[in-house]
Structures are given as structure tokens and as C-alpha cells.
N, C-alpha and C positions, 0 to 999 in steps of 0.2 A: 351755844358753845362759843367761847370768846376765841378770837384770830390767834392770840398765843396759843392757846390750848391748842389748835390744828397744826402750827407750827411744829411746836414741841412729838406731835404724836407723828408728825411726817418726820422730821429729824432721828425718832426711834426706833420708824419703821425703817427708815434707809441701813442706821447701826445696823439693826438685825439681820438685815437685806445684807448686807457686806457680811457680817460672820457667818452667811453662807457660800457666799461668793469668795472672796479674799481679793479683790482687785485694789481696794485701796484707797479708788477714787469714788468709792460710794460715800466711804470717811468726808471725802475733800466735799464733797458737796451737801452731806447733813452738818455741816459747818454751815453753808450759807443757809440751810433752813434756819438752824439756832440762832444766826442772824438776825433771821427775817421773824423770829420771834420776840428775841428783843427788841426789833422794833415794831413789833404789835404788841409792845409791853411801852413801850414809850407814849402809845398813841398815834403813831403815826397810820397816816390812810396807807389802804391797802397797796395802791399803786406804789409809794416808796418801800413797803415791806417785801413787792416782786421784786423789783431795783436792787434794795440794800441783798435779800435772798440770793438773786442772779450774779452778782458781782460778789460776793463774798465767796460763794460756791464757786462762781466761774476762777478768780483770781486765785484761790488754793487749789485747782486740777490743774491750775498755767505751773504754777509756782511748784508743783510735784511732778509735774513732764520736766519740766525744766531741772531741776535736782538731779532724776534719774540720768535725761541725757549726760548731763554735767562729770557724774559721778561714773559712767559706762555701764555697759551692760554685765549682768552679773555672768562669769562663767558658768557652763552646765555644772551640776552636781558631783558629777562625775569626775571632776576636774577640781572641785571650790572646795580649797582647804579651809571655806567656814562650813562645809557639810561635813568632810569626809576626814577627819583627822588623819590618815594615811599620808596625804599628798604634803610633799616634802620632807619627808624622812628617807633617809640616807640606807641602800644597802649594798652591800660587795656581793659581785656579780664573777664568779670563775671560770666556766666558759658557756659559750653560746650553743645550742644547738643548730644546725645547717637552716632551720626554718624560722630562726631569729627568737625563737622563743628559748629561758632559761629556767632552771631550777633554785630560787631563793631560799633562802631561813631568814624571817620574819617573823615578829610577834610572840616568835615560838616556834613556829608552823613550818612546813616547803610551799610556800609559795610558786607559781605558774608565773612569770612575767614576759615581758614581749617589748623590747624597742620601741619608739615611735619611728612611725615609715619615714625613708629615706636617711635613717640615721645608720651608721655602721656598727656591727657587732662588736666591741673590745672590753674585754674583762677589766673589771677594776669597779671604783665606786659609783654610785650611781643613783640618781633621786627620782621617786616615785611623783611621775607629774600626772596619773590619773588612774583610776581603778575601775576596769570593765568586769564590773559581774565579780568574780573571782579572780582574777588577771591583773596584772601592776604592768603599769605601763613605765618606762624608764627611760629617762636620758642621761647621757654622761656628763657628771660633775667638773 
């Protein structure tokens, strides 16, 4: 079997390896196999095909830590208006119950909502900054 050939089928199995996993970095480093296949397609010995493989792999998991950091950590779900279409939509809030919790109209619906802690109860408008379970979390606009 020729050195490309192992390449290519290490490179396919990582793919696969990650569409079960979903980290990400399985991708960043069947990069440096595809690599390390091209250059067992160019001819090159085996020892530059480990090199050109290790460095290409290694330099795309640098260069995706690095992004992430850059870019911050994603909020919880529960929270990340690219999960939850809720968060940030505006409701009118009329009064509190003594245990901080409220009665909304929403969507349609009476919604259950709750302050975030340490914030004070006062009626009026107020944007959903996260959704527990059934519960709309709120602070004031």
C-alpha cells in the first residue's frame, strides 16, 4: 500500500472519529495528515511526511485555541441568544410577587418569570436575559 494511501485513510478515520466526538480539534489535525499525504504524493521520505503531518496538524489546533480564546467563551445555552431565540425580547412586567417571581404574557402564553438575584422588583419593561426550564429570567430595561 503506498504512504499516501495510509495517509488519506488516517485522515478519514480521524473525520469520522470527530463526527462522533464534535471537539473540533480532531478536524485541525486530519489537516496535518492530508498534509502528510501530500507529501507522500510528492515523494517525499517518510521523515518529512511526520514533519510536514506534525506541523500542519500541530499549527491548525494552535491557530483554533487561539481564535476561541480571542473570540471568548461562548455563553451557556441558556443564556446564548444564538440558541435560544427568547433572550432579548422585551416584556411589560405589572407587578412582582413578594418572592420575586411574576406573571407574563408572552408568545401567547402566561409565562412564570423571576428577576436576576440581587436586582429589585419594579414594574415596567423588561428584557429576558435567560430561560430556566420554563422560567424567563429578567432585568430592567
Amino acid at each position: 500500500m503506498e504512504p499516501s494511501t495510509i495517509w488519506w485513510v488516517l485522515a478519514g478515520i480521524t473525520v469520522a472519529a470527530e463526527l462522533l466526538i464534535g471537539s473540533f480539534y480532531l478536524l485541525r489535525l486530519s489537516l496535518g495528515m492530508a498534509a502528510g499525504a501530500v507529501a507522500a504524493q510528492a515523494g517525499s521520505p517518510l521523515t518529512v511526511q511526520l514533519v510536514v503531518a506534525a506541523v500542519v496538524g500541530g499549527a491548525a489546533v494552535l491557530l483554533w485555541r487561539r481564535l476561541k480564546q480571542v473570540r471568548g467563551a461562548e455563553p451557556e445555552a441558556q443564556s446564548n441568544p444564538n440558541v435560544n431565540l427568547d433572550i432579548g425580547a422585551l416584556v411589560s412586567v405589572e407587578v412582582w410577587a413578594p418572592d420575586g417571581s411574576t406573571q407574563v404574557h408572552y408568545r401567547g402564553a402566561n409565562w412564570t418569570a423571576m428577576h436576576r438575584p440581587g436586582v429589585t422588583s419594579e414594574p415596567g419593561e423588561h428584557r429576558v436575559v435567560e430561560v430556566q426550564g420554563s422560567r424567563l429570567v429578567l432585568e430592567k430595561t
